[in-house]
N, C-alpha and C positions, 0 to 999 in steps of 0.2 A: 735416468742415469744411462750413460751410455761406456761402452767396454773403452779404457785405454783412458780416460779420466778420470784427474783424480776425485775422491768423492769423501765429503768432511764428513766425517762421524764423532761426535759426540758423548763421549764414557761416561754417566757419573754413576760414581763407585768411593765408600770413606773407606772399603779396607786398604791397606795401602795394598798386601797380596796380591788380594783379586781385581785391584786396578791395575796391577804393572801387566797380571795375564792379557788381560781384555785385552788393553794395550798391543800388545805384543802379538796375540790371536790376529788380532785385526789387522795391526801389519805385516803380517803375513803373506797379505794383499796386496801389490804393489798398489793398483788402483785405490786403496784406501789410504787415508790420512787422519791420523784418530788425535785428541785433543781431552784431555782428562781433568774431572771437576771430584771435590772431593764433599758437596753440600748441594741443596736445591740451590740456594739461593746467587751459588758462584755461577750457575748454567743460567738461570734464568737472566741474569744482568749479562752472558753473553749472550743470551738469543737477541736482546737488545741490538745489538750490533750486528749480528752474524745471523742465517739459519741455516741448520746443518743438511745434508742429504739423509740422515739417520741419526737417531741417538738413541742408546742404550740406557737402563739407569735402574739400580739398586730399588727394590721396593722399599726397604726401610734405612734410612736417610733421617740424622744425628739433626737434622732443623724442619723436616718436611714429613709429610705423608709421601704414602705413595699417589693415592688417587687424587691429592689435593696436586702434586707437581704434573702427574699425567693432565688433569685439567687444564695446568694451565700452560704448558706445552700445547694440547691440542688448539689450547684458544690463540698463542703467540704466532702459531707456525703449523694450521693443520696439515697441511701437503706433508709432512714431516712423519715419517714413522718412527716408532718409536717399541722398542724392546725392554720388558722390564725379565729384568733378572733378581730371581729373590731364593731365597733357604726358605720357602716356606714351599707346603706340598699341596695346604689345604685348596681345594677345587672352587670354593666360594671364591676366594680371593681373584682365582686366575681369570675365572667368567664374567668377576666384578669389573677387572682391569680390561679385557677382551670390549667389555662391552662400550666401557668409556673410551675407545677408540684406540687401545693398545694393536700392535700386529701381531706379536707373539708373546709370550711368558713359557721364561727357560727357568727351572730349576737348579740349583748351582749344586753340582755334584762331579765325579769323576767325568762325564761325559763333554760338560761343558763347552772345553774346545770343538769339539767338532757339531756341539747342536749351533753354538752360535755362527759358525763358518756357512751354515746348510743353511739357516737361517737370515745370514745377512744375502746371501746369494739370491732367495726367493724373493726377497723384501727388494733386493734392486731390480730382479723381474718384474715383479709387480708393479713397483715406479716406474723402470719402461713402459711397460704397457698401458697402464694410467695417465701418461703421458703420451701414448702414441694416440690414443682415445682421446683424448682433451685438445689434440693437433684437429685430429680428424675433424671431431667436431665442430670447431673454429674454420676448418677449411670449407666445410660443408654450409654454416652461415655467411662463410662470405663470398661463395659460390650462387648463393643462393639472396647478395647480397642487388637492391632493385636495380642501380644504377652501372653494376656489371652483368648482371645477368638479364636484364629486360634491355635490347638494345632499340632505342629508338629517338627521334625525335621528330616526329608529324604529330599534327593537329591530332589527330584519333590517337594516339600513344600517350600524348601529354594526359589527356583527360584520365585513359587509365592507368598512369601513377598516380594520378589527385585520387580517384577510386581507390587504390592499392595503398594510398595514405589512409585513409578513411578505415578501409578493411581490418589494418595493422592493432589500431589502438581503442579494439574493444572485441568484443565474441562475438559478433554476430552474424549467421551463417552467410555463407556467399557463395551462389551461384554461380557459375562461370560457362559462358555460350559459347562457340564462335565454329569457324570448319573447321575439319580437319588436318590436324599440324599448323595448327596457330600456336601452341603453346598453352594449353590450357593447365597439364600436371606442372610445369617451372612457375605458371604462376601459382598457382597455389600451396606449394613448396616457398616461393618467394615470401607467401604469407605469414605463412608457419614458421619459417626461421627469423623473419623479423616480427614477431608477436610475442607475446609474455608466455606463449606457449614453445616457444624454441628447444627449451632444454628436453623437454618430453617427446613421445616417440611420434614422426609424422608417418601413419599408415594409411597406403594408397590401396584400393582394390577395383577393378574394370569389372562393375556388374554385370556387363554382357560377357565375360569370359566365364562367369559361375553356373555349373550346372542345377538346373531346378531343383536336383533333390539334395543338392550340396548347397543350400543358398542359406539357410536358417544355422546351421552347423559352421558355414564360415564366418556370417556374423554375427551368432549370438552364442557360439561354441556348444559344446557337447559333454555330456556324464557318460563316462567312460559305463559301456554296455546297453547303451541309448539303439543302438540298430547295428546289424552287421557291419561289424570291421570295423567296430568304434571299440579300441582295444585301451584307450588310455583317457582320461578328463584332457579336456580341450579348450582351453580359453577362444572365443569370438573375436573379431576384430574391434567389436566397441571394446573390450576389455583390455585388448591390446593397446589401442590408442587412447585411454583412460588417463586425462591431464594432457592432454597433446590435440592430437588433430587426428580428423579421420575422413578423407578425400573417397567419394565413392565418384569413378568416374564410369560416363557411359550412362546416368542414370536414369536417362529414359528408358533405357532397356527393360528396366525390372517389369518383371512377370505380375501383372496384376492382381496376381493371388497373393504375393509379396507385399506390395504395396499396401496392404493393413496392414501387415504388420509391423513393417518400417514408421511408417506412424505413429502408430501405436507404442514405440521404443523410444521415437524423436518427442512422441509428447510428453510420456510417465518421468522420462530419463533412468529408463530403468529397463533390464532384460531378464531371459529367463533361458538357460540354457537346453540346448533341445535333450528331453527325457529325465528333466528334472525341474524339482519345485521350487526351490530357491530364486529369490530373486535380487539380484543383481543391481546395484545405481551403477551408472557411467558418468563422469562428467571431460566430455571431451568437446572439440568445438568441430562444424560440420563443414564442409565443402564439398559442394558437388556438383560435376561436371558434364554437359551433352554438346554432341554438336546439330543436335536438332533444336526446333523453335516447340517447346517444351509446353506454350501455352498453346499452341497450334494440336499438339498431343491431347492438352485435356478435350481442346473443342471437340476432337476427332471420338474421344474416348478413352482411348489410350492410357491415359493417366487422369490417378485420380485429384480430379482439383481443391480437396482437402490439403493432399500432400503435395500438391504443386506451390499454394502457398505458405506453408510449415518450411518449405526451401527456400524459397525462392529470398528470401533473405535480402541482401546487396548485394544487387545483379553486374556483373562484370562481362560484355559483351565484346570478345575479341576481333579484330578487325583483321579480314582477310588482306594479306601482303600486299596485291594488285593496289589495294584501299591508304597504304601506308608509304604514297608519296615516293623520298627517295631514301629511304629505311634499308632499303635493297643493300641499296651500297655501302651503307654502315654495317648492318649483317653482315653481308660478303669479307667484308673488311676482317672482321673481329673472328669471322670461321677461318679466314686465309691466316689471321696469324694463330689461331691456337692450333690450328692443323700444323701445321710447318713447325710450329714449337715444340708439340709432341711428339713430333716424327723425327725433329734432330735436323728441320728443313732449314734455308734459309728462309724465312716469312720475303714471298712473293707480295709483288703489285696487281692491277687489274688496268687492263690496259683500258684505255678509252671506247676502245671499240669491243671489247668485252662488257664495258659498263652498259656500253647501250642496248646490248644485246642481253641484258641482266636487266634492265627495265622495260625493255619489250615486252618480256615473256609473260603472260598473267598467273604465272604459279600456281596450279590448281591446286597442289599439295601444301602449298603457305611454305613456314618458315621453315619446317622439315625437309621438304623437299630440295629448297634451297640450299642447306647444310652439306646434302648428298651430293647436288651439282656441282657446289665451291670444293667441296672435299675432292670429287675425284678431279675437277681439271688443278688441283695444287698437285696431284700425281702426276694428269697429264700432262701438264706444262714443259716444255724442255729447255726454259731458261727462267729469271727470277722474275719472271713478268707472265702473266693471263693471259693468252690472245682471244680471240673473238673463239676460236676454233676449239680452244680447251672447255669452251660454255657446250655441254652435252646435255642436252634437255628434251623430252620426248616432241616439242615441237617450239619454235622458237616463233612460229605463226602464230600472233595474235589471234586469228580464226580459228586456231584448229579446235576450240572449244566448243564451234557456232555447228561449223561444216559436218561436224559428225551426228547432227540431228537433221532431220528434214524438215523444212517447212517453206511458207512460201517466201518467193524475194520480198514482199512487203516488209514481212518476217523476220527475214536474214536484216534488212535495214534496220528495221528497229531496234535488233540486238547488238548491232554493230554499233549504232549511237549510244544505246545505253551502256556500252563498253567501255565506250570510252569518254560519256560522265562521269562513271565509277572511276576511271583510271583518274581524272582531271576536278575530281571535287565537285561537279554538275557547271564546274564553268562554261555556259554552253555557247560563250565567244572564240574561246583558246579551240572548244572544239567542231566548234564551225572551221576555225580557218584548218585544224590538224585535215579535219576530212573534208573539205573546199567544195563546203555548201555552205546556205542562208541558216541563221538563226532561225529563222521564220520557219525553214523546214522541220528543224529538231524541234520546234515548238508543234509544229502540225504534228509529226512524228508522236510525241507522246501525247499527242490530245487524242491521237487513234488508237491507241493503245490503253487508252483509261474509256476508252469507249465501248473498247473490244471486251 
C-alpha cells in the first residue's frame, strides 16, 4: 500500500451499530475506502470479483463461523490481511484465529476506535514492506537472470550456458574454476536464483578470508559459552543457508586440518555446533569456488583428494576474457549503459578506435577489471562518445605481461605465439599472417616447447 492511494477495505459486521462505526472509523482515512457486508457469504461472492487491500469481519456471523470464513478468506485472497473483531475475550479463540493467519483480534469495547485506526495503520506497514520484499526479491532474480546477467556470445560462453542449464535443474554440487575476476560468485548466484532453491537464503563465505580459530564457529556455529566471547548461541552458515544454497568460495584455501571436517559435514549432512552435542541435519545445495587448478592441489598435497571429489560435482570452468573473442565489446557495452543509467548519464558509445584498443589489451584482471576501465572512461569521456584515450588501462601492451619476467629470446618467442593462439582460438594461419611468420615456424615453436 502506498500513502495517497486509495485503499479498499472490506467491513463485515450484521450489527447494523457497529457497521456504520467501522464504517465511519475508517473513513476517517482519506486514503481509505470501506465497502460493508452484513453475512459471510455477501463478502465471499464479492471477493469473487474484487480483492480487497484489508478486510475486517465480525467473529460471529448469523451464516458462518469465524474460523470457517477466515479460511476461506486466506484461501480466496492470501496477500489480504484480514482483522477479526469480536465480544469475545477468551484467549483461545484469539491464538486460534492469529494462527489461522489472522493479523490482529480487537476486542469490541470502548477503545475500539482508536485500536482499530492503530491497527489498520501497522497492517498497511506491514503490506508495504511485504511488498517492498517481494519487489526486491523479484529484482534480485531477474538480476540474477542468465541471459542478462552472463553477457556473452563466443564459442567458450555458449558451452557455459549449456553447463548453467544442466546445473539449474537438479542439486548437484558445482564446482566453478577459472582467474581472477571471471565471475565466479554471479555465476553461481545465477544458479541459485534460477533453481528450485531461489526462494531460500543464497549464503556466500571466502574461505580464505576466515580466521583458523574462527573457521568451525562460522560454519558449523556455536553454544553460547563455547570459548571466550561466545556471549550468545550462533547459528553456522550451513544452518543459515539450510533449503537454499551455500557458495564457499576461495576453497582451495582451507586449512587442512579443516578439510576433515568439511567432509565429514558434506558426507553425514549433518553438523554439530562448536561446544555442543546436538547434532544438526542441513539440507542445502553446495557450490564452491577457486581460482586455482584444484586437482593440481591434491597432487601437490594440499588438498585432500577425498574432498576434492565429494566437490567437484559439475565442473564449471570459466574462460579468461582474452579467451572470450569479442565478448569485450558486448561487456563494454552493457557497463557503458548501466553506468550512465545510474549515474543520470547520457548512455555513451565506444568509439572504433577505443574498441580496438579494448581488444588489444589481454585483461589480466578479466571481467572485473574491465568493469573498472569502462566505468571510469564513461566519467572520462567529454562528450557521448569513448575515445581511444578515455581507455585507462595499466598497459595497453599486449607484452606487458611477457616483459615483466625474464627469460630468454627463444622464450619471449614462444610466449608471444602462444599469446596469440590463445587470443585467435589456436588458428595458427590467422596467426601466422597477425605476426608475419611461417606456420611451419609456430609449429617448430611448440614442438620446442613440448620438448623443453
Amino acid at each position: 500500500m502506498e500513502t495517497g492511494i486509495t485503499q479498499r477495505i472490506f467491513i463485515v459486521e450484521d450489527n447494523d451499530w457497529y457497521q456504520k462505526l467501522l464504517v465511519h472509523t475508517v473513513s476517517l482515512n482519506p486514503d481509505y475506502e470501506a465497502e460493508a457486508f452484513s453475512t459471510g457469504k455477501e463478502l465471499l461472492d464479492r471477493l469473487n470479483n474484487e480483492v480487497p487491500d484489508l478486510i475486517t469481519m465480525d467473529y460471529r456471523l448469523p451464516d458462518i463461523s469465524g474460523e470457517e470464513l477466515l479460511e476461506k478468506i486466506k484461501a480466496m485472497c492470501p496477500g489480504t490481511q484480514v482483522i477479526v473483531i469480536s465480544e469475545q475475550e477468551e484467549i483461545e479463540t484469539a491464538v486460534s484465529l492469529l494462527k489461522l493467519g489472522a493479523y490482529d483480534y480487537i476486542v469490541k469495547g470502548n477503545d475500539l476506535r482508536n485500536r482499530l485506526l492503530n491497527t489498520l495503520a501497522n497492517a498497511q506497514n506491514q503490506t508495504k514492506l511485504l511488498k517492498k520484499i517481494e519487489k526486491l526479491e523479484q529484482e534480485v532474480q531477474t538480476k540474477y537472470n542468465f541471459s542478462d546477467t552472463i553477457i556473452g556470445q563466443s564459442s567458450k560462453m555458449q558451452h557455459i550456458f549449456m553447463l548453467l542449464q544442466k546445473a539449474v535443474s537438479n542439486n548437484i554440487t558445482v564446482s566453478i574454476t577459472g582467474e581472477t575476476g571471471t565471475g565466479k560468485e554471479v555465476i553461481a548466484k545465477a544458479i541459485h536464483y534460477n533453481s528450485i532453491y531461489k526462494d531460500k537464503p543464497f549464503v556466500a563465505i571466502n574461505v580464505a578470508a576466515i580466521p583458523k580459530e574462527l573457521f568451525e564457529s562460522e560454519l558449523f556455529g556455536h553454544e553460547k559459552g563455547s570459548f571466550t566471547g561466545a556471549n550468545q548461541t550462533r547459528i553456522g552458515k550451513f544452518e543459515e543457508a539450510d533449503g537454499g544454497t551455500l557458495f564457499l568460495d576461495e576453497i582451495a584455501e582451507l586449512d587442512p586440518v579443516f578439510q576433515a571436517k568439511l567432509l565429514r559435514a558434506l558426507q553425514e549432512r549433518e553438523i554439530t555446533r562448536v561446544g555442543g552435542n546436538k547434532v544438526y541435519k542441513f539440507n542445502c545445495r553446495i557450490i564452491v569456488a577457486t581460482h586455482k587448478n584444484l586437482l593440481q592441489e591434491v597432487k601437490s598435497g594440499a588438498f585432500r583428494e577425498d574432498l576434492y571429489y565429494r566437490l567437484f560435482g559439475l565442473p564449471i570452468e570459466l574462460p579468461p576474457l582474452r579467451e572470450r573473442e569479442k565478448d569485450t565489446l558486448l561487456l563494454s557495452k552493457s557497463f557503458v549503459e548501466r553506468f550512465c543509467k545510474e549515474n543520470g548519464m547520457t548512455v555513451k558509445k565506444i568509439s572504433p578506435a577505443a574498441q580496438n584498443k579494448l581488444l588489444a589489451y589481454p585483461w589480466p584482471g578479466n571481467v572485473r577489471e574491465l568493469k573498472s576501465v569502462i566505468e571510469l572512461a564513461s566519467v572520462m569521456s567529454m562528450n557521448d562518445v569513448i575515445e581511444a584515450d578515455d581507455i585507462v588501462v595499466a598497459s595497453a601492451d599486449i607484452l606487458s605481461g611477457i616483459i615483466a619476467e625474464e627469460m630468454s629470446l627463444r622464450a619471449y618467442n614462444r610466449r608471444i605465439v602462444q599469446l596469440f593462439l590463445d587470443k585467435y582460438n589456436n588458428n595458427t594461419k590467422l596467426v601466422a599472417d597477425k605476426l608475419d611468420i611461417g606456420q611451419t615456424t609456430i609449429y617448430r615453436m611448440l614442438k620446442e616447447e613440448d620438448e623443453d
